[in-house]
MDTraj code that builds the backbone (N, CA, C; nanometers):
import mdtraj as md
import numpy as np

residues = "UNK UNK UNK UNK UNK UNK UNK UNK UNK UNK UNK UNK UNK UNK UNK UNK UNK UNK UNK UNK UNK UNK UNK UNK UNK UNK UNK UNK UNK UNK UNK UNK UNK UNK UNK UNK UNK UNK UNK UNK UNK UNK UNK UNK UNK UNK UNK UNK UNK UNK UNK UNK UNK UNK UNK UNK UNK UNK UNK UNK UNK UNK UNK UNK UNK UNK UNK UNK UNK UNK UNK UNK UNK UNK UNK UNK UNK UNK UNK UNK UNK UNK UNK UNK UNK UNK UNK UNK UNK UNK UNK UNK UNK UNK UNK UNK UNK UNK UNK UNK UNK UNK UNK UNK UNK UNK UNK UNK UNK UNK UNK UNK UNK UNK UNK UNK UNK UNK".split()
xyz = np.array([
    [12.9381, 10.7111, 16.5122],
    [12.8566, 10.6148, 16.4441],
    [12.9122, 10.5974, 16.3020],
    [12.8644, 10.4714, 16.2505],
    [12.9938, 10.4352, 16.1221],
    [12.8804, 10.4310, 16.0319],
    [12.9478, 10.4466, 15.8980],
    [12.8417, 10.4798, 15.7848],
    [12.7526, 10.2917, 15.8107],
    [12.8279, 10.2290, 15.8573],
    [12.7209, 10.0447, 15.8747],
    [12.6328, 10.0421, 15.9609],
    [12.6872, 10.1639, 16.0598],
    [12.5571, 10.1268, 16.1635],
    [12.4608, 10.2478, 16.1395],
    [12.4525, 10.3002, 16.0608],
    [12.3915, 10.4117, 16.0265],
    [12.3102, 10.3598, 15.9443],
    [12.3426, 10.2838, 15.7936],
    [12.2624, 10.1782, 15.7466],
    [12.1878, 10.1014, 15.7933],
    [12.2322, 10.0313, 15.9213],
    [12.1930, 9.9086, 15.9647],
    [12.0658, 9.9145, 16.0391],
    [12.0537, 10.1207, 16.1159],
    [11.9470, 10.1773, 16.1798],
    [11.8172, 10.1826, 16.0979],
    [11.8829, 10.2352, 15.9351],
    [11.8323, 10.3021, 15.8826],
    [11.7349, 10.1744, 15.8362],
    [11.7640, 10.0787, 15.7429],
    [11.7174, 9.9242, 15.7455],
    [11.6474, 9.9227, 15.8398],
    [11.6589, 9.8947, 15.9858],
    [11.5470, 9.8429, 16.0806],
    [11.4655, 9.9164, 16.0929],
    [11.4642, 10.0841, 16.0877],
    [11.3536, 10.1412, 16.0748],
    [11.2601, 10.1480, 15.9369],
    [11.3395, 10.0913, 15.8430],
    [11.2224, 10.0564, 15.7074],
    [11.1680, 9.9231, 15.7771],
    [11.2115, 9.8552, 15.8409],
    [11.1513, 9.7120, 15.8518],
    [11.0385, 9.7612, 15.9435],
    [11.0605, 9.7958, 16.0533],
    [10.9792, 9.8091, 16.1629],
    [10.9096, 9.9123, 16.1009],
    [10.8619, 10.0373, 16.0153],
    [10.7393, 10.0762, 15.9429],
    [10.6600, 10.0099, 15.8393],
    [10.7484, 9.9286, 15.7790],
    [10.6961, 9.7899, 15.7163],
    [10.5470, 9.7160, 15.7692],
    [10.6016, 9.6759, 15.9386],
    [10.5708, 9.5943, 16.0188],
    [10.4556, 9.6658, 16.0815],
    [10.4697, 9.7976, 16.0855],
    [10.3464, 9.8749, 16.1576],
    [10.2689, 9.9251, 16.0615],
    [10.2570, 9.9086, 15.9581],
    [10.2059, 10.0185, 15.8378],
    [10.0283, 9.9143, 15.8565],
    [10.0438, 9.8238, 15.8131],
    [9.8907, 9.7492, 15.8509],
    [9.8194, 9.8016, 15.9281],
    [9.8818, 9.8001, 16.0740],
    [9.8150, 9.8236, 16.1529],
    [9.7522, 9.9636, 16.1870],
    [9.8108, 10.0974, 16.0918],
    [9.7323, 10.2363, 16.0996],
    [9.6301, 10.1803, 16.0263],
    [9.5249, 10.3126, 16.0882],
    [9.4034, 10.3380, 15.9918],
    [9.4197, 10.3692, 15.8407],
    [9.2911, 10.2934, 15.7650],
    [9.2635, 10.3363, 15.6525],
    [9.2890, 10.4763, 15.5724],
    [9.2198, 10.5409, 15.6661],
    [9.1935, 10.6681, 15.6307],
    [9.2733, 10.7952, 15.6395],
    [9.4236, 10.7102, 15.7735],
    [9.5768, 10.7832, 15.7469],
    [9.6097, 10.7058, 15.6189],
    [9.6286, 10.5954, 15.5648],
    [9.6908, 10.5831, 15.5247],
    [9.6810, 10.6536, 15.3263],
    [9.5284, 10.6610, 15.3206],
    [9.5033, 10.7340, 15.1988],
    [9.5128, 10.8868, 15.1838],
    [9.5344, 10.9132, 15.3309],
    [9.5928, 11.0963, 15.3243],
    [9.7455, 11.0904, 15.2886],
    [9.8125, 10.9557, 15.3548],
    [9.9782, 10.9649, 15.3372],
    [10.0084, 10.9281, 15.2290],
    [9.9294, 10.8642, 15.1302],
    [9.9702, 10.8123, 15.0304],
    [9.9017, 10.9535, 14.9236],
    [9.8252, 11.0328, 14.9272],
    [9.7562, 11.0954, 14.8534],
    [9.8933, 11.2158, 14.8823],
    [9.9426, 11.2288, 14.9991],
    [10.0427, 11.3444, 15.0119],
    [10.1836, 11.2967, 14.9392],
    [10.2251, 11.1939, 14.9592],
    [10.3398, 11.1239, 14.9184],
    [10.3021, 11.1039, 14.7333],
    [10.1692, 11.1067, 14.7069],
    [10.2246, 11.1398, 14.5528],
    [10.2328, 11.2433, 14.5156],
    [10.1289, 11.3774, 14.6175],
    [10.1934, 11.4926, 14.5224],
    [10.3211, 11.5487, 14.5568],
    [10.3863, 11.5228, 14.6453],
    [10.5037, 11.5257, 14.6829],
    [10.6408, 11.4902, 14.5403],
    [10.5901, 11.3516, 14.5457],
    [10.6378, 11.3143, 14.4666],
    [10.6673, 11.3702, 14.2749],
    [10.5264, 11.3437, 14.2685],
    [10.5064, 11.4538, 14.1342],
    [10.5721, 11.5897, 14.1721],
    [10.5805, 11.6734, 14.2354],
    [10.6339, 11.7881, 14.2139],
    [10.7570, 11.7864, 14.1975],
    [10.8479, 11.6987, 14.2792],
    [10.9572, 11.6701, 14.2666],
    [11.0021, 11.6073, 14.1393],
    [10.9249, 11.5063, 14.0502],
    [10.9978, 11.4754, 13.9227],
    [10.9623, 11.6267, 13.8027],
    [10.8509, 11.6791, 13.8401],
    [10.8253, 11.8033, 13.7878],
    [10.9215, 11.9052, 13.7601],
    [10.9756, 11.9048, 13.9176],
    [11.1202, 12.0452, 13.9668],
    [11.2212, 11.9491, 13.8594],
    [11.2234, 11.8452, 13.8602],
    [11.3675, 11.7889, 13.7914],
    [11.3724, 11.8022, 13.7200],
    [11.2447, 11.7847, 13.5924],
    [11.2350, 11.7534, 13.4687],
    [11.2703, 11.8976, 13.4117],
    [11.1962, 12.0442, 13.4929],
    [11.2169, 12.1603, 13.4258],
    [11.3226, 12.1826, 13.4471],
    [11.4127, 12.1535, 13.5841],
    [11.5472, 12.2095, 13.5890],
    [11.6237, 12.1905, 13.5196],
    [11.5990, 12.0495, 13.4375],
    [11.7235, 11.9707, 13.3847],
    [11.6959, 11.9476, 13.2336],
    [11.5989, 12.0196, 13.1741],
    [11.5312, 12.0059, 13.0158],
    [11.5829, 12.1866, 12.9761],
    [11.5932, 12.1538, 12.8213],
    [11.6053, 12.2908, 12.8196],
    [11.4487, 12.2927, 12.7540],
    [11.4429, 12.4253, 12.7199],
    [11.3129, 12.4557, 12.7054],
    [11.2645, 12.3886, 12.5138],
    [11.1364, 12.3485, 12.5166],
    [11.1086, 12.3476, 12.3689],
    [11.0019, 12.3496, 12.2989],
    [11.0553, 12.4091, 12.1953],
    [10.9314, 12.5101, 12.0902],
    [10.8925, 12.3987, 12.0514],
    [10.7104, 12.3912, 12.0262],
    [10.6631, 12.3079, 11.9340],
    [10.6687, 12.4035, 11.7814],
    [10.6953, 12.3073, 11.6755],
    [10.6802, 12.3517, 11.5599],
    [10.5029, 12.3705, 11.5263],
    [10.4806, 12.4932, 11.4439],
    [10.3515, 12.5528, 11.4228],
    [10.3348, 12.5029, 11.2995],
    [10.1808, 12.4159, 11.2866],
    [10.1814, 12.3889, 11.1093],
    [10.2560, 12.2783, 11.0318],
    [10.2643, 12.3118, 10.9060],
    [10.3710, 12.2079, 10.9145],
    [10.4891, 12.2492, 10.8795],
    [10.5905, 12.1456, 10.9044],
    [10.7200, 12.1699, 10.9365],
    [10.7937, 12.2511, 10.7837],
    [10.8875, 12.3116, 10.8086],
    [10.9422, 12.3732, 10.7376],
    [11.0750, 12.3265, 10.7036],
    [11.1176, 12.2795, 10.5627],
    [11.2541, 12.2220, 10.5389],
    [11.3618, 12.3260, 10.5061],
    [11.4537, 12.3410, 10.5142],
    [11.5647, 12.4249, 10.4935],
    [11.5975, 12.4112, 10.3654],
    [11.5984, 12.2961, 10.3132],
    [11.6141, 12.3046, 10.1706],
    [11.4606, 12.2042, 10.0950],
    [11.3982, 12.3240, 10.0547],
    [11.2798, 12.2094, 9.9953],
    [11.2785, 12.1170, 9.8532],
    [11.3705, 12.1228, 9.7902],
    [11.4493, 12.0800, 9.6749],
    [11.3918, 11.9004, 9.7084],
    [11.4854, 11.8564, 9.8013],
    [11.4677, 11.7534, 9.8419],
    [11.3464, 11.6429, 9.8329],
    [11.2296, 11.7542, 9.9154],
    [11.1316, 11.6948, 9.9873],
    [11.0081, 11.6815, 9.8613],
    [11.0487, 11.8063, 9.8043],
    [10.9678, 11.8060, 9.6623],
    [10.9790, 11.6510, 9.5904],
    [11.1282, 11.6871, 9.5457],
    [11.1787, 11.5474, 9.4787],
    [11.1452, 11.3868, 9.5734],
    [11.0728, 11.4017, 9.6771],
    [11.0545, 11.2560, 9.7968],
    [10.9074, 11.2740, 9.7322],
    [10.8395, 11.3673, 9.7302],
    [10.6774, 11.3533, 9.7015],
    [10.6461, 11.3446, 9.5551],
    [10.7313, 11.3549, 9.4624],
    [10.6792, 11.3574, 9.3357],
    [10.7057, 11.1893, 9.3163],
    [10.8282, 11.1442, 9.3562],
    [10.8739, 10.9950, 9.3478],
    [10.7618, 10.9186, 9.4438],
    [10.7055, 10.9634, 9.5035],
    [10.5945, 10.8885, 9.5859],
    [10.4432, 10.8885, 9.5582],
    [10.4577, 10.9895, 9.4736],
    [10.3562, 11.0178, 9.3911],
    [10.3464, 10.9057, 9.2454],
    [10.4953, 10.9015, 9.1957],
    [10.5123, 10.8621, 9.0663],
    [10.4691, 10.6853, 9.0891],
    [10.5360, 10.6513, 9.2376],
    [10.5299, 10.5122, 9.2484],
    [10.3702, 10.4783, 9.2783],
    [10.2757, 10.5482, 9.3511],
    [10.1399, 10.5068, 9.3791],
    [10.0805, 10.5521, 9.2209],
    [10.0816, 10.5939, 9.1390],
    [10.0161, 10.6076, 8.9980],
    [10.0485, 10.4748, 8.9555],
    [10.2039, 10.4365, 8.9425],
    [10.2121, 10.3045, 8.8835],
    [10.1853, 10.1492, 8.9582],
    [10.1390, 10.1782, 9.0839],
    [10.0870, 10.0929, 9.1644],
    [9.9140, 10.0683, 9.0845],
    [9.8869, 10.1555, 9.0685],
    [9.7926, 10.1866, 9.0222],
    [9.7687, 10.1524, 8.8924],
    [9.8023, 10.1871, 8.8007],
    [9.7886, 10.1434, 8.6689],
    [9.8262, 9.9747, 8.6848],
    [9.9473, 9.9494, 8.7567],
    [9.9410, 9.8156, 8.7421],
    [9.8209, 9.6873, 8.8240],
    [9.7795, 9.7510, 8.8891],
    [9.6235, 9.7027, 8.9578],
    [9.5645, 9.5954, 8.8508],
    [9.5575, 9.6811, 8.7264],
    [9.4722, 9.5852, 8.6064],
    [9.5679, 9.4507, 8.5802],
    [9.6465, 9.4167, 8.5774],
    [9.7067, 9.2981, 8.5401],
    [9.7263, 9.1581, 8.6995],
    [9.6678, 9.2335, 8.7641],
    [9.6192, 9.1050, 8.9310],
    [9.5423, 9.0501, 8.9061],
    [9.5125, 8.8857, 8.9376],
    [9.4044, 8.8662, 8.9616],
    [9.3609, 8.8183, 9.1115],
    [9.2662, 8.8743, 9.1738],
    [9.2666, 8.8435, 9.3000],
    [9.2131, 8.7073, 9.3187],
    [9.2290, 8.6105, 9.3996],
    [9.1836, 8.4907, 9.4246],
    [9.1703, 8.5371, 9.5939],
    [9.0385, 8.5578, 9.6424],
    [8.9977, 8.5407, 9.7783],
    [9.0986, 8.6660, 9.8472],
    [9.1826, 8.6514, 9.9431],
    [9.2660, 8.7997, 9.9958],
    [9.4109, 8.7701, 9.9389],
    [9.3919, 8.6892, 9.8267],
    [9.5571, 8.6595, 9.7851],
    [9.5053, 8.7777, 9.6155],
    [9.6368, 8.8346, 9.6218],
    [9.6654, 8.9128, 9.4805],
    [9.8061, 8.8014, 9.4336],
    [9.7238, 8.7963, 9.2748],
    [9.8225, 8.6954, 9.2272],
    [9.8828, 8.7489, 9.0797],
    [9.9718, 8.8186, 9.1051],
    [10.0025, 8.9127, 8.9641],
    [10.0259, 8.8393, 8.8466],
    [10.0125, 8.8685, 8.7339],
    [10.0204, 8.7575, 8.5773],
    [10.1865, 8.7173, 8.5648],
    [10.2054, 8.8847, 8.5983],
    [10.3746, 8.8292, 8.5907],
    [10.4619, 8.7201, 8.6627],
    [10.3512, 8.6612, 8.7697],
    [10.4963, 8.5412, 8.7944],
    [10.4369, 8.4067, 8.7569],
    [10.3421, 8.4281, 8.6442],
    [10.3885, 8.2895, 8.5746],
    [10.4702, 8.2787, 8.4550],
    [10.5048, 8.3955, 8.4283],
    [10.5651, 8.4340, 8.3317],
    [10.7732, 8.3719, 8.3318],
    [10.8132, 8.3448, 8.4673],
    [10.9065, 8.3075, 8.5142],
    [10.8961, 8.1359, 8.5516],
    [10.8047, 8.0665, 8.5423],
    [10.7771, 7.9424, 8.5894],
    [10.9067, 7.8546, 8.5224],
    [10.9295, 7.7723, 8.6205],
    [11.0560, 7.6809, 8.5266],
    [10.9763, 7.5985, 8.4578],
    [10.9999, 7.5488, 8.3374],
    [11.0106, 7.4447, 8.2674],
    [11.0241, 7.3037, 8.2777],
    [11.0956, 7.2817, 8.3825],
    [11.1487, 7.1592, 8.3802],
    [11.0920, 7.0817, 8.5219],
    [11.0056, 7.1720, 8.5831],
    [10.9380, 7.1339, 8.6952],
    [10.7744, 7.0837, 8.6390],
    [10.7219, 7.0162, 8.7245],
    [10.5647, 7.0104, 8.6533],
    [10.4820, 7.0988, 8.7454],
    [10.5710, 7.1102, 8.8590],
    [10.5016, 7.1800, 9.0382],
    [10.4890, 7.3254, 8.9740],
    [10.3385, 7.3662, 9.0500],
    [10.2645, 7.4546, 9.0762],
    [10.3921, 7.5770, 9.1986],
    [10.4230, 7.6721, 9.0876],
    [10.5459, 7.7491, 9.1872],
    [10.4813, 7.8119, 9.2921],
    [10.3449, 7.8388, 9.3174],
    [10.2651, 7.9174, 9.4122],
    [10.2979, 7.8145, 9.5586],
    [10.3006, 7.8649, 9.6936],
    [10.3493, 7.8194, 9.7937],
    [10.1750, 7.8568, 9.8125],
    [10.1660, 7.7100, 9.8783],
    [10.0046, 7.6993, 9.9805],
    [10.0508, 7.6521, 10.0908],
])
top = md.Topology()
chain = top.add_chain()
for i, resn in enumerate(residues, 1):
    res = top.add_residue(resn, chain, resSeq=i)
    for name in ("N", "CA", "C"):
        top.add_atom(name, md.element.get_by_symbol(name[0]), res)
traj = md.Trajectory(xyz[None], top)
């Protein structure tokens, strides 16, 4: 038998369970399907452990190797929300638009148009 007609068996017997699968009972068919997933699940289960290496969750919070860095990321993030902050007072809000003083401060001259985009 040739690897085509071996296919070609293999094909007609998916077709022809295809073709008969309607016609079993209900109540096989929610045992075969209830077996065919845990089947299934165990098998991507076996794969996943065989083929993962193993891994530690980190405890807490994470620990940097050099904390130099991370210091220097939080003080600059710190420094920028203070001056977010202080600069708050010079907005004026109109409805959910913030309209800072400083950009009329740039307006051309030589235009008469309103530089705000509506």
């Amino acid at each position: 038998m040739s690897a085509e007609q071996v296919l070609a068996a293999l094909g007609a017997t998916v077709c022809l369970a295809l073709l008969i699968w309607p016609l079993v009972p209900a109540r096989f068919q929610q045992v075969w399907r209830m077996r065919w997933s845990r089947l299934s699940q165990s098998l991507v289960r076996g794969w996943q452990s065989a083929t993962s290496k193993p891994r530690q969750k980190p405890a807490g919070k994470p620990q940097f190797k050099d904390a130099a860095p991370h210091a220097q990321a939080e003080r600059e993030a710190q420094a920028a929300i203070d001056k977010a902050r202080r600069r708050a007072d010079s907005v004026e809000r109109d409805g959910n638009v913030y309209r800072p003083r400083s950009f009329g401060a740039g307006k051309d001259k030589h235009s008469g148009d309103d530089p705000t985009l509506h």
